[in-house]
N, C-alpha and C positions, 0 to 999 in steps of 0.2 A: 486506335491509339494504344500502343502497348507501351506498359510498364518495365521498368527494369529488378532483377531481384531485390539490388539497394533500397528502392525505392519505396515497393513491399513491405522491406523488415523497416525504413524507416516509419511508415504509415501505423504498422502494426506494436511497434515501440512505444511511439508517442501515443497511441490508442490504452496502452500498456501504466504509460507513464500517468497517464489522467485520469484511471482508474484508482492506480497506488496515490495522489495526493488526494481525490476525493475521497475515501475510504482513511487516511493519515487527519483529513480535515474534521469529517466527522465524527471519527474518533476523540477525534482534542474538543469539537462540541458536548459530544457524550459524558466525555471525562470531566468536564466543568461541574456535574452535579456531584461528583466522588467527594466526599471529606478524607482528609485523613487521618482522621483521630475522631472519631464519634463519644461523646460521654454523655447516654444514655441513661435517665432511670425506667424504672420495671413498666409505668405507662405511655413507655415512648418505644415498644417494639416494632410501631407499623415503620418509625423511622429508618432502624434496622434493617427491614425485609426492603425496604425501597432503593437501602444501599448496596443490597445484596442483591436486586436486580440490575442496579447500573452495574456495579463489578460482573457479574453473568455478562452484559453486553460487551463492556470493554474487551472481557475475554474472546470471543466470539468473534469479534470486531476483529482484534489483535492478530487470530488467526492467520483470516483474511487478508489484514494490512501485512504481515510477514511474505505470505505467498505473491500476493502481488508486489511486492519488493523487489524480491526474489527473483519473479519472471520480468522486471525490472533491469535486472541485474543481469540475467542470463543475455536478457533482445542489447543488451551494450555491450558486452563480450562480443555478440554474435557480429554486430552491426560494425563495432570497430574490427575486427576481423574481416570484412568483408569489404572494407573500406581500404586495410592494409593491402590487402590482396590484391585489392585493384591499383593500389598504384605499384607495389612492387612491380604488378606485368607490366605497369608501362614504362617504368625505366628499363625492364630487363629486356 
């Protein structure tokens, strides 16, 4: 049973798409422990370095979450493009 190219970049999209909202998801889990406004005295640093580890991950995360966007973004260009194509040759 063969596939069609359509068929491929659809597979491959949506494989694409599931990636970018798990990575968007957990991101927003992640980002639930961020404050944003910490008012810390001198015996509350370990609080500090804790928040300076979630922001490390967000950022890291963010990365990620962008690139996979991205390629997101690229497979629905590509897919609606390949979609146009195909019906243009059948009315022409």
């Amino acid at each position: 049973m063969s596939s069609s190219p359509i068929e491929i970049v659809t597979a491959v999209w949506g494989a694409v798409v599931i990636v970018y909202l798990a990575l968007f998801l957990y991101r927003s889990v992640v980002g639930m422990k961020e404050e944003d406004t910490l008012y810390l005295s001198v015996g509350e640093e370990r609080m500090a370095a804790a928040q300076r580890e979630v922001m490390k991950r967000i950022m890291k995360l963010e990365s990620y979450t962008h690139k996979a966007g991205y390629a997101a973004l690229a497979m629905s260009v590509i897919l609606a493009g390949m979609w146009i194509y195909g019906v243009a040759r059948q009315l022409l």
